[in-house]
N, CA, C and O atoms as CSV, one atom per row, in Angstrom:
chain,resi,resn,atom,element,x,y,z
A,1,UNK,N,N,69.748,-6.947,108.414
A,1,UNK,CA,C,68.688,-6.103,107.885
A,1,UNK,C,C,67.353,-6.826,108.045
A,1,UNK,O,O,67.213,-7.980,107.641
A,2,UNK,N,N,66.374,-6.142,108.636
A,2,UNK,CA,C,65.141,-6.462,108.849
A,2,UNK,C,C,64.163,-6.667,107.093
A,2,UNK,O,O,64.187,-5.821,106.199
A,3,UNK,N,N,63.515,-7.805,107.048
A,3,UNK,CA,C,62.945,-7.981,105.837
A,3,UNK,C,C,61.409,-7.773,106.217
A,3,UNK,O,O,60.922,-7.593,107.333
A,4,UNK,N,N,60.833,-7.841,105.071
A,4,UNK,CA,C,59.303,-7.692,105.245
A,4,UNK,C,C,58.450,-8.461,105.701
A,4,UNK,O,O,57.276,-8.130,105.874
A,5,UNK,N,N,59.070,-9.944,106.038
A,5,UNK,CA,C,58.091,-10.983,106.797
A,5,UNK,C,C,58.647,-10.616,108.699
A,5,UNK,O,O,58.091,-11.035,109.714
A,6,UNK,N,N,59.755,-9.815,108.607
A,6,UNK,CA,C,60.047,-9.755,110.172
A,6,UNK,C,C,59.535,-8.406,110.682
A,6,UNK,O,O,59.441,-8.210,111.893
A,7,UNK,N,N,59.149,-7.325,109.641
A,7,UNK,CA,C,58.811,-6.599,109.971
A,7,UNK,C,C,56.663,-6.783,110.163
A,7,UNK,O,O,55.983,-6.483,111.144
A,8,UNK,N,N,56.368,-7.152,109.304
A,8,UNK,CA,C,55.138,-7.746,109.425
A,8,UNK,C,C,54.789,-8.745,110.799
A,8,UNK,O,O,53.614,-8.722,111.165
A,9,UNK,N,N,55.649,-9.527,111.495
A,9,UNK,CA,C,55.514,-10.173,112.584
A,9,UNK,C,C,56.050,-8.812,113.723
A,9,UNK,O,O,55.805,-9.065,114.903
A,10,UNK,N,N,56.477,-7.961,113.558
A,10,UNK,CA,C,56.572,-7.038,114.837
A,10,UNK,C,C,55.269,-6.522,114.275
A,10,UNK,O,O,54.470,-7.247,114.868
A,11,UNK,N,N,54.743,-5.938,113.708
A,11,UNK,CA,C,53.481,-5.058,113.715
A,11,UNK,C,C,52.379,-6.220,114.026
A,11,UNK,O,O,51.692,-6.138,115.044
A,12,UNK,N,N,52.283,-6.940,113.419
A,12,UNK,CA,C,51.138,-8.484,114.154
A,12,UNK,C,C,51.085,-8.239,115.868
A,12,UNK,O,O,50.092,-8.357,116.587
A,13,UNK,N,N,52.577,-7.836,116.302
A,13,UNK,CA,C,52.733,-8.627,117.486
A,13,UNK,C,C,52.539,-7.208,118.516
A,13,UNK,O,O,52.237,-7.340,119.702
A,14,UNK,N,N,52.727,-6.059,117.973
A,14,UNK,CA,C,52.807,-4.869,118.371
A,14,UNK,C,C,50.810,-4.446,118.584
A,14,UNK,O,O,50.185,-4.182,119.611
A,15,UNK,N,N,50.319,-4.554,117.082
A,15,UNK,CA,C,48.909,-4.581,117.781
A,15,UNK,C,C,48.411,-5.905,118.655
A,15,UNK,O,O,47.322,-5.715,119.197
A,16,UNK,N,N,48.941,-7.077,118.870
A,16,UNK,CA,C,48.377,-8.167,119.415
A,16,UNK,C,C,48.254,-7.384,121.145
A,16,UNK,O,O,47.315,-7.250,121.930
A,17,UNK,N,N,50.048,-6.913,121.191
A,17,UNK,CA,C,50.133,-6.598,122.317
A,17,UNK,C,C,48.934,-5.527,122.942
A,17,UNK,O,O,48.340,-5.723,124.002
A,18,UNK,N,N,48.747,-4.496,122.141
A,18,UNK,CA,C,48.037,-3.288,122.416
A,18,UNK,C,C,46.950,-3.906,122.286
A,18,UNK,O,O,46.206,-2.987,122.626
A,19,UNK,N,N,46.144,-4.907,122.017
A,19,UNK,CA,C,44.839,-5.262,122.222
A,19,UNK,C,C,44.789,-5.501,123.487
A,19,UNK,O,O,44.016,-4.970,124.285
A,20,UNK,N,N,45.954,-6.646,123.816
A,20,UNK,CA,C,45.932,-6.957,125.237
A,20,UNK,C,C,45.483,-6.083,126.492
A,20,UNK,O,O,44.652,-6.156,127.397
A,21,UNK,N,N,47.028,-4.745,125.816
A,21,UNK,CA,C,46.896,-3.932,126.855
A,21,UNK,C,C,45.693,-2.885,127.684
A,21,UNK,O,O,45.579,-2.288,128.755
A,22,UNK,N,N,44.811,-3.145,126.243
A,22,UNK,CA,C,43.631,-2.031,126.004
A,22,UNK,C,C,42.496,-2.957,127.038
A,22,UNK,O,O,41.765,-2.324,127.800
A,23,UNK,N,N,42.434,-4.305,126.991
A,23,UNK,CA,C,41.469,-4.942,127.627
A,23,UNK,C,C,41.771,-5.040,128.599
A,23,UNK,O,O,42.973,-5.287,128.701
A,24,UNK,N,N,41.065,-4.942,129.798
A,24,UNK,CA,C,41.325,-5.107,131.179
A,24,UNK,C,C,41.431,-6.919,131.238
A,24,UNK,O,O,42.406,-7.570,131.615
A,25,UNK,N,N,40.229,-7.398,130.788
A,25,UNK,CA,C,40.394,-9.141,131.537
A,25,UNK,C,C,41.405,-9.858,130.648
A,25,UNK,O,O,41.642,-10.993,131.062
A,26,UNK,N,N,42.182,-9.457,129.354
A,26,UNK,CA,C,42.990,-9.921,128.606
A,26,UNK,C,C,44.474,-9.256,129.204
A,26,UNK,O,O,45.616,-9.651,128.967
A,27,UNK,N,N,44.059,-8.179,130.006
A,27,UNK,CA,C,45.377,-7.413,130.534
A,27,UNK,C,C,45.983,-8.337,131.645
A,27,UNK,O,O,47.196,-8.547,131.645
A,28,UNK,N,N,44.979,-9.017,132.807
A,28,UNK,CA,C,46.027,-10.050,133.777
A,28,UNK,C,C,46.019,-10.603,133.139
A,28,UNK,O,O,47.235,-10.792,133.110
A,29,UNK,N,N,45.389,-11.630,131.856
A,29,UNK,CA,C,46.343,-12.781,131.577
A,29,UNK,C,C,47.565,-12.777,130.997
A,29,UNK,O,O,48.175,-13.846,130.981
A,30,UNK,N,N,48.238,-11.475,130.347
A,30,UNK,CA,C,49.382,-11.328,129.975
A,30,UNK,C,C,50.208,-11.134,131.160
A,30,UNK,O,O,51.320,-11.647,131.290
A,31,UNK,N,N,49.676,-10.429,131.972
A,31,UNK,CA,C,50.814,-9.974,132.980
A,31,UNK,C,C,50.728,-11.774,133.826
A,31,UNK,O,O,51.870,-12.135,134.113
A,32,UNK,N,N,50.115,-12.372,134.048
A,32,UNK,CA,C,50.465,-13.942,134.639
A,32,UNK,C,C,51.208,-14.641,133.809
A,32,UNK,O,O,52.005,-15.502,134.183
A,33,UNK,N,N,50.891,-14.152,131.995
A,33,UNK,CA,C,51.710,-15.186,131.191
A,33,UNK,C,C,53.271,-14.442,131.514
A,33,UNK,O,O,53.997,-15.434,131.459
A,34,UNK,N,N,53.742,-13.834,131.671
A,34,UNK,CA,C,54.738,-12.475,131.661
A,34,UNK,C,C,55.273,-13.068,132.712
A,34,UNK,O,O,56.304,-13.668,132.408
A,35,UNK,N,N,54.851,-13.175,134.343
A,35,UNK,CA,C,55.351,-13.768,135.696
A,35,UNK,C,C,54.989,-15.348,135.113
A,35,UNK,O,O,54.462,-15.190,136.214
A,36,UNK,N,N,54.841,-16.109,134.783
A,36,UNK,CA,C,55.136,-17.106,134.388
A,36,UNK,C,C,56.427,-17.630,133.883
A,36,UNK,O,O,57.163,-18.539,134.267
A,37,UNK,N,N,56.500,-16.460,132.532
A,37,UNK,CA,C,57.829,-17.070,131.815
A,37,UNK,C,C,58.628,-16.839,132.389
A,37,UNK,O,O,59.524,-17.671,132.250
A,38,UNK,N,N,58.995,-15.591,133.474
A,38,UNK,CA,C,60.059,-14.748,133.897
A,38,UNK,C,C,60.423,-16.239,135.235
A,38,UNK,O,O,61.605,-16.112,135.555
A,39,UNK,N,N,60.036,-16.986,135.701
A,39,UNK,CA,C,59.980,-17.679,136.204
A,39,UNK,C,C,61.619,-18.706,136.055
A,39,UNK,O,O,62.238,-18.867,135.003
A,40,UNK,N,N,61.994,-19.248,137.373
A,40,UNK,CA,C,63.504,-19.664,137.305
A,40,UNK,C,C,63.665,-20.904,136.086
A,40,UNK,O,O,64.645,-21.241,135.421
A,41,UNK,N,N,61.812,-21.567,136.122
A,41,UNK,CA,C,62.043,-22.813,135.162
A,41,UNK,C,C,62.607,-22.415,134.006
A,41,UNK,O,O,63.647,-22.862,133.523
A,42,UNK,N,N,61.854,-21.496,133.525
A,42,UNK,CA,C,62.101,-20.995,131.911
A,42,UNK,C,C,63.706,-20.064,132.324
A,42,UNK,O,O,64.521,-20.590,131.566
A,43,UNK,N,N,64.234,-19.299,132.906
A,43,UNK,CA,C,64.528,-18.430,132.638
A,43,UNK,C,C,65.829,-18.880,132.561
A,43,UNK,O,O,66.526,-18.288,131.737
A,44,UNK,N,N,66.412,-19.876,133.274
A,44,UNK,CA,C,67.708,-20.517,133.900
A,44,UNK,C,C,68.047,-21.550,132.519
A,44,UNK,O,O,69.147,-21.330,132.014
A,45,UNK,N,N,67.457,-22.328,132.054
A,45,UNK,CA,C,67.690,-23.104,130.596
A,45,UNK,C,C,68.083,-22.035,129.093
A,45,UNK,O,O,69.058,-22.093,128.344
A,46,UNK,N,N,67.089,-21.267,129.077
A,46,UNK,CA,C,67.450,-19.820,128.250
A,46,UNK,C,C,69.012,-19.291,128.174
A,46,UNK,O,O,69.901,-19.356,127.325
A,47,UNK,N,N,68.862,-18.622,129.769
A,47,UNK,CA,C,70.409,-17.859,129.805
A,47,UNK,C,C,71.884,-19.164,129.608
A,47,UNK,O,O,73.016,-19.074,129.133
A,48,UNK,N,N,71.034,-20.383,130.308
A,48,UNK,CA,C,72.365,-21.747,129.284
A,48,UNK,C,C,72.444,-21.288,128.179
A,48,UNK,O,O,73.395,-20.571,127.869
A,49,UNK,N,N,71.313,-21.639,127.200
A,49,UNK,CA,C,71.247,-21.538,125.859
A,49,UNK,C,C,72.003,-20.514,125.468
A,49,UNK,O,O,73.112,-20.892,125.090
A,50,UNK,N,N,71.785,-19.045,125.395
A,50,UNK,CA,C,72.224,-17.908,125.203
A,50,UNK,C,C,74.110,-17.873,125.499
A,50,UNK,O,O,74.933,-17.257,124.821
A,51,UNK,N,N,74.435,-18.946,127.004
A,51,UNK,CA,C,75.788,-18.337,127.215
A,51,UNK,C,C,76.631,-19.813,126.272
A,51,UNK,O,O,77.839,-19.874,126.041
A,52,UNK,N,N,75.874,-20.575,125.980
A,52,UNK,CA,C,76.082,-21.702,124.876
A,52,UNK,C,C,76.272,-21.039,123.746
A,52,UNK,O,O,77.459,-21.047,123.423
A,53,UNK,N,N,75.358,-20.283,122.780
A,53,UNK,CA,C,75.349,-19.432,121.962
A,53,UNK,C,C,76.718,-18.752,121.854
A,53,UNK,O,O,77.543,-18.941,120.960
A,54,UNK,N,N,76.833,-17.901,122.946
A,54,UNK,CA,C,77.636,-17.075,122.442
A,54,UNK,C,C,79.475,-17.391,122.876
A,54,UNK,O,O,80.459,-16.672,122.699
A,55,UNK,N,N,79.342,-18.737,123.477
A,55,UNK,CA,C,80.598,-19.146,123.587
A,55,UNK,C,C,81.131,-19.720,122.508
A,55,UNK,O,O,82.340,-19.948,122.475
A,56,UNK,N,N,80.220,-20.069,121.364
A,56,UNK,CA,C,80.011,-20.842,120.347
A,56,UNK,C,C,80.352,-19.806,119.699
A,56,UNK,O,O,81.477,-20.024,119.248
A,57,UNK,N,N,80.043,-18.929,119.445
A,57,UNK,CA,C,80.327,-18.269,118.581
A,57,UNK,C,C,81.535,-17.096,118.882
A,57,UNK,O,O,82.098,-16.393,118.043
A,58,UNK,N,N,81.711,-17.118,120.127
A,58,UNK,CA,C,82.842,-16.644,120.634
A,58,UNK,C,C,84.295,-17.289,119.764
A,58,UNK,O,O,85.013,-16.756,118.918
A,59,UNK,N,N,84.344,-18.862,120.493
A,59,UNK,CA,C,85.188,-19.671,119.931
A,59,UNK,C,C,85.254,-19.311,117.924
A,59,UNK,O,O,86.232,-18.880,117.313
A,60,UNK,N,N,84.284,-19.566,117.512
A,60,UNK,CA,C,84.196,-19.508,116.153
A,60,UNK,C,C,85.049,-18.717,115.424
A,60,UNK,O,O,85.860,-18.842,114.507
A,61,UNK,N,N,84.454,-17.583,116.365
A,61,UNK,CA,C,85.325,-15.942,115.588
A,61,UNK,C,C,86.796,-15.869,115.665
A,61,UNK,O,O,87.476,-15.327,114.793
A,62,UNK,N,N,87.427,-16.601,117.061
A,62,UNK,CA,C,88.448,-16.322,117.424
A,62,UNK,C,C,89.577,-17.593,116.285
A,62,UNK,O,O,90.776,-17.412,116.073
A,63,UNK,N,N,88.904,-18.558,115.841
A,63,UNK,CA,C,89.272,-19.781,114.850
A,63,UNK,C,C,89.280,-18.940,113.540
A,63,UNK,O,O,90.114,-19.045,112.640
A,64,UNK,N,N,87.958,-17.882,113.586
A,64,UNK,CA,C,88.199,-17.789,111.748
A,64,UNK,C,C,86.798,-18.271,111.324
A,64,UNK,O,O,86.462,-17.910,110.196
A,65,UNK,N,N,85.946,-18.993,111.994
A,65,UNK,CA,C,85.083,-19.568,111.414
A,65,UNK,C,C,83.722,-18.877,111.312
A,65,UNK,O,O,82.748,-19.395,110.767
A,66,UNK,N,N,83.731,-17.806,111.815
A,66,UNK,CA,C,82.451,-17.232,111.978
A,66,UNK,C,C,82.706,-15.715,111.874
A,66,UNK,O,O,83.623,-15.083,112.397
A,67,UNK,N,N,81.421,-15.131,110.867
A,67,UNK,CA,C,81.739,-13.514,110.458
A,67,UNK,C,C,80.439,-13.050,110.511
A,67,UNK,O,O,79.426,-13.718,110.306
A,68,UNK,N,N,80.513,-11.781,110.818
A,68,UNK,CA,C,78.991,-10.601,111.216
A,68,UNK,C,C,78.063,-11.054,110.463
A,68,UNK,O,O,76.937,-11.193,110.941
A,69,UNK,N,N,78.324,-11.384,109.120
A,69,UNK,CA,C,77.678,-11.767,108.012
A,69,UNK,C,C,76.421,-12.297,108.449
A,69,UNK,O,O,75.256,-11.905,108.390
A,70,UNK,N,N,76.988,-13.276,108.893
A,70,UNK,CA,C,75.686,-14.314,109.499
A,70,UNK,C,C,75.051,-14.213,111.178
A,70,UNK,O,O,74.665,-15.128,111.905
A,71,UNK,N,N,75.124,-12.665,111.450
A,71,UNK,CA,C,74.232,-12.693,112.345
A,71,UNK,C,C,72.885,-13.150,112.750
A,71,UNK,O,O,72.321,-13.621,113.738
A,72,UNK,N,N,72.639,-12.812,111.592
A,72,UNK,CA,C,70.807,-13.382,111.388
A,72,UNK,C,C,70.309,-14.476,111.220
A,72,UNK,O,O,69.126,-14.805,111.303
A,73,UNK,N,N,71.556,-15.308,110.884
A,73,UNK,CA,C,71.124,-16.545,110.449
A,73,UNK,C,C,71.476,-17.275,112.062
A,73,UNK,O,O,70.781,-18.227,112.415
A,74,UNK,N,N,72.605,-16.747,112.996
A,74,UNK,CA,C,72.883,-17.351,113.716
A,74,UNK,C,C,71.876,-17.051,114.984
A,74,UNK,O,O,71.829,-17.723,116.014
A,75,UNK,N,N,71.174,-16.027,114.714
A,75,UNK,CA,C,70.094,-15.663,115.970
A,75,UNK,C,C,68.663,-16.219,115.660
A,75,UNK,O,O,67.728,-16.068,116.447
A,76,UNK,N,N,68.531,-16.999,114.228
A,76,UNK,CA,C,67.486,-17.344,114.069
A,76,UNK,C,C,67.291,-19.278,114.798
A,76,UNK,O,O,66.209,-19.860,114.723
């Protein structure tokens, strides 16, 4: 369940974005920061992380050790 400090950081981040989008010379620097991240450096360590993640928690579930419960805590 979404709380009020996570919902307050999507609306922060929702107008941050739409400022961006609204300005033309603030508009390429998102789209360079955007082809930046999408980039093999960043993107290839991530999807580790992520298939780390969820083998981890793969294993967990299948032991007993891990329940839905703590989704949130485990994606934070």
């Amino acid at each position: 369940m979404i709380d009020n400090r996570e919902w307050a950081f999507l609306i922060y981040l929702g107008a941050g974005l739409g400022l961006f989008l609204l300005l033309g010379s603030l508009r390429s620097i998102l789209f360079e920061a955007v082809r930046i991240v999408l980039s093999p450096v960043f993107v290839i360590p991530v999807l580790l992380m992520a298939g780390w993640v969820v083998g981890t928690v793969f294993a967990a579930v299948r032991i007993g050790w891990w329940e839905a419960e703590v989704t949130m805590a485990t994606a934070e």
